[in-house]
N, C-alpha and C positions, 0 to 999 in steps of 0.2 A: 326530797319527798318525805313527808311524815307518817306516821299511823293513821291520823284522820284523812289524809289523802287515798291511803289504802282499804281504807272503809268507806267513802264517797264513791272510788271508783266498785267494788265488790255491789255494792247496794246499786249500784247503777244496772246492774244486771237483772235481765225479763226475771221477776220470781224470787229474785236472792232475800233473805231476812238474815237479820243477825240474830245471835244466840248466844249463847255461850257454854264452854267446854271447860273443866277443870281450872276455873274462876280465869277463864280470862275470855275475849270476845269471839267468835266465830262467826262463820257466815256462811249459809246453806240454802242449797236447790233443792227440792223434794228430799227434805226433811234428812239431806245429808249433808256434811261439811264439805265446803270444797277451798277455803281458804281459811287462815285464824292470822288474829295477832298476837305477839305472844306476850307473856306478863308485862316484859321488858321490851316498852311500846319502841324500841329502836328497828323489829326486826318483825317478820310475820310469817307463814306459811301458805304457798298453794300446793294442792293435789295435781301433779301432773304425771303423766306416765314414765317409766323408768328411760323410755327410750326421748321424750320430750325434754325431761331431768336434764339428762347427758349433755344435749344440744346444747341447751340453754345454761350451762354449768361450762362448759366448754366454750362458747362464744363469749358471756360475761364473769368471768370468776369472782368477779370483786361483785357482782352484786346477788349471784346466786349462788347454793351448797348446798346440797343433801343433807336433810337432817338428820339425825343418829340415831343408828341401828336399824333395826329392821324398818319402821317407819320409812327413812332415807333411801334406804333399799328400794320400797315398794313406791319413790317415787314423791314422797314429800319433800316439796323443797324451800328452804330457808330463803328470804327476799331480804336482804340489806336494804332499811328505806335511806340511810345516808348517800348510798353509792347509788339509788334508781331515778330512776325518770317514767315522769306518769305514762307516756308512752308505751314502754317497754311493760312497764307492770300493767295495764293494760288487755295486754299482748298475753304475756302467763295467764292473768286472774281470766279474761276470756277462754282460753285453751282451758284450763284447771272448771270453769262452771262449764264445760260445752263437753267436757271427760265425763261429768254424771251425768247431765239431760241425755248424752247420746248412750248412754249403758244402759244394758239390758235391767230391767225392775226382777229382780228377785224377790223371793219371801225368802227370812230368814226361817233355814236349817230345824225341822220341826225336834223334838228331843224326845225321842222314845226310848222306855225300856222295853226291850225282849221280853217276851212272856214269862220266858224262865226266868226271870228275874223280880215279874212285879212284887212286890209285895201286897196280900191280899188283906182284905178290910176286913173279913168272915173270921173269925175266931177258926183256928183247925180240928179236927175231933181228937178226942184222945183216944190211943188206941192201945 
């Protein structure tokens, strides 16, 4: 399997568009990534849960690993297109865009200062 097999099957998905993140290509559902390939078109990423990771790390070694550091941790996982089969990849890139349609839509995290903090626009009196 190559890179442009992993972008045919990604884009095949109800919604998906490509994009791109820190110069190289993505591919997102509701304006979030759920797959990328990575600069070095040999190899890609999906988003799948820590506990999906495992499975599918543990069942295919050679074609799947955890990317590094916290990313890996939190369940991104590196897709060897040498070792895969459209199939299988597939199988992850569905799982990985079916992880964001079915999560909750948040707003991100509003950023308030405490009152005692703001800084005031009014010049202070002198006193």
């Amino acid at each position: 399997m190559t890179h442009n097999d992993f972008r045919r099957i990604a884009l095949a998905l109800s919604n998906a568009v490509e994009g791109a993140h820190m110069g190289h290509p993505d591919f997102r559902v509701q304006n979030r990534i759920f797959a990328t390939i990575h600069t070095d078109p040999s190899h890609g990423m999906v988003k799948l849960t820590p506990e999906q990771q495992q499975a599918f790390v543990r069942e295919f070694p050679k074609v799947f690993a955890p990317e590094s550091g916290a990313w890996g941790r939190g369940g991104s996982t590196r897709v060897i297109f040498s070792e895969a089969d459209q199939e299988l990849v597939g199988e992850v890139m569905t799982l990985a865009w079916q992880n964001i349609i079915n999560a909750p839509r948040t707003r991100g995290a509003k950023r308030s200062i405490p009152k005692a903090r703001r800084v005031s626009q009014k010049p202070r009196k002198q006193t």
